[in-house]
C-alpha positions in Angstrom: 0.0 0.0 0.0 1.2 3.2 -0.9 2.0 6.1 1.7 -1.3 8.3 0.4 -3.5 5.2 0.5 -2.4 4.7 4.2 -2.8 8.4 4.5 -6.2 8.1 2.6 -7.3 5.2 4.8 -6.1 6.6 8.5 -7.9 9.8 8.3 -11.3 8.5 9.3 -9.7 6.2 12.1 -7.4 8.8 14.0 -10.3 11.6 13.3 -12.4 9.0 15.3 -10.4 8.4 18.2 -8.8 11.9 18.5 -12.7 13.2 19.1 -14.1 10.3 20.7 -11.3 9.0 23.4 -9.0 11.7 23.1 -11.0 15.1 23.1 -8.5 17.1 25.8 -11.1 20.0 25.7 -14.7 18.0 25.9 -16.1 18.8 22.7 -17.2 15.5 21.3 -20.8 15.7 21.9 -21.0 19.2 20.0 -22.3 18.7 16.6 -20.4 22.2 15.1 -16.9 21.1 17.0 -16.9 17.7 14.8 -13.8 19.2 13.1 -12.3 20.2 16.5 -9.2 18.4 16.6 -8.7 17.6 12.5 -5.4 19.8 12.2 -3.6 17.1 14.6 -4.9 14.4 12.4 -1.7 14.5 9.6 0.9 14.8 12.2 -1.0 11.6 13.9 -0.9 9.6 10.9 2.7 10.8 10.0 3.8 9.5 13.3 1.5 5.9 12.9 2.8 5.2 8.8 6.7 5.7 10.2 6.3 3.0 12.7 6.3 5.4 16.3 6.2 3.4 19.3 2.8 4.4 21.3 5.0 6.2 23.7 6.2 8.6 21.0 2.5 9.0 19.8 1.4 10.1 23.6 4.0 12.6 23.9 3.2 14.4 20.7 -0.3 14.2 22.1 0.7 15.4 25.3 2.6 18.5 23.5 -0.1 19.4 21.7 -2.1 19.8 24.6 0.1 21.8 26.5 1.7 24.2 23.5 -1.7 24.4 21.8 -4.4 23.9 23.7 -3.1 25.0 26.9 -3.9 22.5 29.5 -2.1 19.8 31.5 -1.3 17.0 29.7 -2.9 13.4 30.8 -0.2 10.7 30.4 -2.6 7.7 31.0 -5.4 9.2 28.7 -2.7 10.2 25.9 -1.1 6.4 26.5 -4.4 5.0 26.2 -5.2 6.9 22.7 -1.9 6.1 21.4 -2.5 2.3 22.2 -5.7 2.8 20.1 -4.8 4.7 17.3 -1.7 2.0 16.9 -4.0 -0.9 17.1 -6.8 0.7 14.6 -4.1 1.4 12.6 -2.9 -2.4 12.4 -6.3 -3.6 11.7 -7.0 -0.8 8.9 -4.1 -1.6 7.3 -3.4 -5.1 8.2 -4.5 -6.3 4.6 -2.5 -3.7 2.5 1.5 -4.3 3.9 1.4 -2.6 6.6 
């Protein structure tokens, strides 16, 4: 599978969990803040197609919600999303060389 089709096929997946089980600010319940967290979603999948270790994937989630959305990060929250977004990405891709 090419790196756009992986691209291509991630965006739905980490646009999911970033809203659902990530959603630092508590806006996934608000139909107009759907697109709340989509400008994270291509350093995300960057991070998933180059093969990061969940721990690297929590810390860049971790800095983004200290540097720009200006909170305190949670480590077992960002862990636990990271875990996700690893394993979603397996199965999504599982079939196309991954």
């Amino acid at each position: 599978m090419q790196p756009r089709d992986k691209y291509k096929a991630l965006v739905p997946i980490v646009h999911r969990i970033l809203l659902e089980h990530w959603d630092p600010i508590g806006v996934n319940e608000a139909p107009e803040a759907q697109d709340e967290y989509d400008s994270y979603v291509p350093g995300v999948i960057a991070l998933l197609i180059n093969g990061s270790p969940a721990e690297t994937i929590a810390a860049h989630l971790g800095r983004i919600v200290v540097e720009m959305i200006g909170l305190r990060p949670n480590l077992e929250r960002d862990m636990n999303v990271a875990d996700q977004l690893l394993s979603a990405a397996k199965d999504r891709l599982e079939g196309g060389g991954w």
